[in-house]
N, C-alpha and C positions, 0 to 999 in steps of 0.2 A: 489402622495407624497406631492405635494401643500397643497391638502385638507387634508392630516394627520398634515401638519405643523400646519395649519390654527385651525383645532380643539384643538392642544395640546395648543397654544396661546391662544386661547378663552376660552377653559376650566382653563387653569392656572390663567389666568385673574378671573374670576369667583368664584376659588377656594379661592383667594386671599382674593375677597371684603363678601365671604362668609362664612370667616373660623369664625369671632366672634361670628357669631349665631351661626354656626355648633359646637365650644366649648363651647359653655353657655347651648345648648340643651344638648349634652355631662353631664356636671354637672349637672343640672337637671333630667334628666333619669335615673341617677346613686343614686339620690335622697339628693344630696349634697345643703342643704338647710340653708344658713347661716344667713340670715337675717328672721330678725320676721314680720308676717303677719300682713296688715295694715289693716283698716275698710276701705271698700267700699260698693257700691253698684253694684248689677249684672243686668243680664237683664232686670229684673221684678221690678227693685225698692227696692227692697229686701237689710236692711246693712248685710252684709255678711265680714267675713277674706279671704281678700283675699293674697295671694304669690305676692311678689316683681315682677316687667316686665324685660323685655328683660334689657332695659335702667339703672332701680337701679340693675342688677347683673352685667352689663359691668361695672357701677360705682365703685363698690364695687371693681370686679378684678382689675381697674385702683388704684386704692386707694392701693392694696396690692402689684400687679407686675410693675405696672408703663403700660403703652399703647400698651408697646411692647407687655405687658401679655396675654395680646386680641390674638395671634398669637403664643402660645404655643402648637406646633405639625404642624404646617404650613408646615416643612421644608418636613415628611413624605408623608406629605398626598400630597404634588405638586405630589413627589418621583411616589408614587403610581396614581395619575393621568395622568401624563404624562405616563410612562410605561402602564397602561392601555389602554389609548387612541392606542398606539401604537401596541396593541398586540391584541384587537378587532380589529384591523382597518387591517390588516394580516390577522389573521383568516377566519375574513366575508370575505377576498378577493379572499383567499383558497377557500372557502366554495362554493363562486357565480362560481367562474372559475371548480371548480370540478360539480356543479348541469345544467351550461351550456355543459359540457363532456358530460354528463349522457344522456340529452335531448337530442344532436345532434344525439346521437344512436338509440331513439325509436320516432316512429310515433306522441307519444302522447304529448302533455307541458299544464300543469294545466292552466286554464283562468285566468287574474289577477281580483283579488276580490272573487274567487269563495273560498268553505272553501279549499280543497285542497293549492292552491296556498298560502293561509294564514298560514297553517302549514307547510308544507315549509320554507317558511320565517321566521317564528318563530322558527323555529328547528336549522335552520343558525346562528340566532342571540345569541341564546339560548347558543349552543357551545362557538361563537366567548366570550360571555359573562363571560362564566364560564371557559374560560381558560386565562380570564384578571384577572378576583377573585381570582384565585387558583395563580396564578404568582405576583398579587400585594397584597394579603394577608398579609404578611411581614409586610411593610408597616402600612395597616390597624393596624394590632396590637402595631403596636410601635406609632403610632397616639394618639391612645385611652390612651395609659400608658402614653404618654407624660403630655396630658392634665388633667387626675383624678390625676396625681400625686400634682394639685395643691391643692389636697383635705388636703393631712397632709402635706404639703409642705416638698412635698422631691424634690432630684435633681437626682433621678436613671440613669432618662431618658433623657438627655440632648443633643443630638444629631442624626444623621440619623447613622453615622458610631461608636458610641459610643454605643449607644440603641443596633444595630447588637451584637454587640462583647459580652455588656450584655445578651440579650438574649439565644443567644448563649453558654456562658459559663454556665449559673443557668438554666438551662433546653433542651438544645440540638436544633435540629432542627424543632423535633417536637412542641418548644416551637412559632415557627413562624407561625402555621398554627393551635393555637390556638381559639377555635369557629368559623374554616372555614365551616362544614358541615349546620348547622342551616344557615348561611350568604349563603352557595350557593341553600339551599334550597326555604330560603324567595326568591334570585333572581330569580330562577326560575318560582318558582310559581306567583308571582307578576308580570312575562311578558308572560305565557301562560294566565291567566287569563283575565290581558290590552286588548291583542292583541285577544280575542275569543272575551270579552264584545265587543269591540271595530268592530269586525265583526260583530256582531248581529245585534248591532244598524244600523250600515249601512246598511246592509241587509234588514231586516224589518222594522225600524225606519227613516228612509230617503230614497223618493223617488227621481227616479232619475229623475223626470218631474219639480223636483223645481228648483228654481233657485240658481245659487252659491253650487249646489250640493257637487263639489270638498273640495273648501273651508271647508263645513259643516263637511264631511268625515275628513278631517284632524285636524278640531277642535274638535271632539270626539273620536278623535285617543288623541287626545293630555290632556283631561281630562278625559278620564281612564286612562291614564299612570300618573297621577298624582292622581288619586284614588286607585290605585293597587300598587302604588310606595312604600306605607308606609305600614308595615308589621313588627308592633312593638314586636309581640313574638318573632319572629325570631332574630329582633336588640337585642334587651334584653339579648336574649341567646348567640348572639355574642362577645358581649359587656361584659358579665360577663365572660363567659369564655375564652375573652383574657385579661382579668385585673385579676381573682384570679390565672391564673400560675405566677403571676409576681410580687405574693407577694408587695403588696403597701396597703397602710393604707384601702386604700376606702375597699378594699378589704378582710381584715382580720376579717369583723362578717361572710361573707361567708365562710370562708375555717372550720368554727366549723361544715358546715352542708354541705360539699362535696360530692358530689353525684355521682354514679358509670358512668353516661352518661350524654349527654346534653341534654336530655331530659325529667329528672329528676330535675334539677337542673338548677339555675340563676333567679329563678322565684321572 
């Protein structure tokens, strides 16, 4: 219980000093481009137009909401981290106490490191993962409308228990778990894939006669999960189909071209 406090602290903390980039990426993705391209130069030397930085689009939001504006959907997205943390941190515990049951019954327990034991583990996480998605889903989508809403500056979504009640009434329940299937599919696949490259390499790409082997194992555990982490079709299609049920500006050249499924459509 320590360690679930200890995570939801840490992640909240994180979530905090990380939401102004994570809404500045937000508007940009969505293609929300308000300022005009300056002459630079790129790699090669090259003058080239280049888009505004991180720095002149937080300038601009401050200029138009004031600092606090940096922090529009903050209040969700903790909402949705905290309940996540807590409800993977459950799950996986289910999951470890139920494949220790299983094991004490037969003769056999997969070796650690071998593939076996790898999918295993992944299949654990996999679960605990996707039943924090589907539970903080909610969340996610009232996140997302909070912050494009500063695209025609509306005020729909101005709350955690306001946004509920809206959603709610203009679209039902269904309206909460808006672009959940694409978002739990990116999850998935982006942590089978981590977690298999991330075997391989170890396996054949790191011998265990080197030195500092362990270390090396976990630091290519930790940069394929940061190479398989990003899974932009998927956001996209997340992303569009929880902002066109929710009718806001950003959203109204999509709804001319609505498409029967999500995967048709958000592109």
């Amino acid at each position: 219980m320590a360690d679930t406090c200890g995570q939801v602290l840490l992640g909240s903390g994180l979530t905090v000093l990380s939401h102004p980039l994570m809404y500045i990426k937000v508007l940009v993705q969505v293609g929300h481009e308000p300022l005009p391209p300056s002459l630079g130069r790129n790699l090669f030397g090259r003058q080239v137009y280049q888009l505004p930085g991180l720095f002149a689009y937080a300038k601009h939001i401050i200029k138009i909401d004031g600092k606090a504006g940096l922090f529009n959907g903050l209040a969700p997205r903790l909402c949705a981290g905290t309940i996540g943390t807590l409800v993977h941190s459950r799950v996986l515990q289910r999951c470890q106490d139920a494949g220790k049951y299983e094991v004490s019954g037969t003769s056999q327990k997969a070796e650690e490191g071998s593939l076996q034991h790898v999918v295993n583990e992944t299949t654990k996480e996999m679960i605990a993962r996707s039943c924090a998605t589907i539970v903080t889903h909610p969340f996610h989508v009232i996140t997302l409308r909070c912050m494009v809403q500063f695209i025609g500056r509306e005020t729909k979504y101005s709350g955690v228990f306001d946004s509920i009640v809206t959603v709610y009434k203009n679209e039902g329940v269904l309206g909460f778990f808006a672009g959940l299937i694409p978002r739990l599919l990116g999850d998935v696949l982006s942590l089978w894939i981590c977690n298999m490259l991330a075997h391989l390499i170890n396996t054949y790409a790191i011998d265990d006669s080197m030195s500092h082997t362990g270390e090396i194992k976990n630091c290519s555990q930790a940069v394929t999960g940061v190479i398989c982490s990003h899974t932009p079709l998927f956001w996209c299609q997340t992303s569009w189909l929880s902002m066109t049920a929710g009718w806001l500006a950003v959203s109204l050249p999509m709804l001319l071209f609505i498409q029967p499924g999500w995967t048709a459509g958000g592109t």
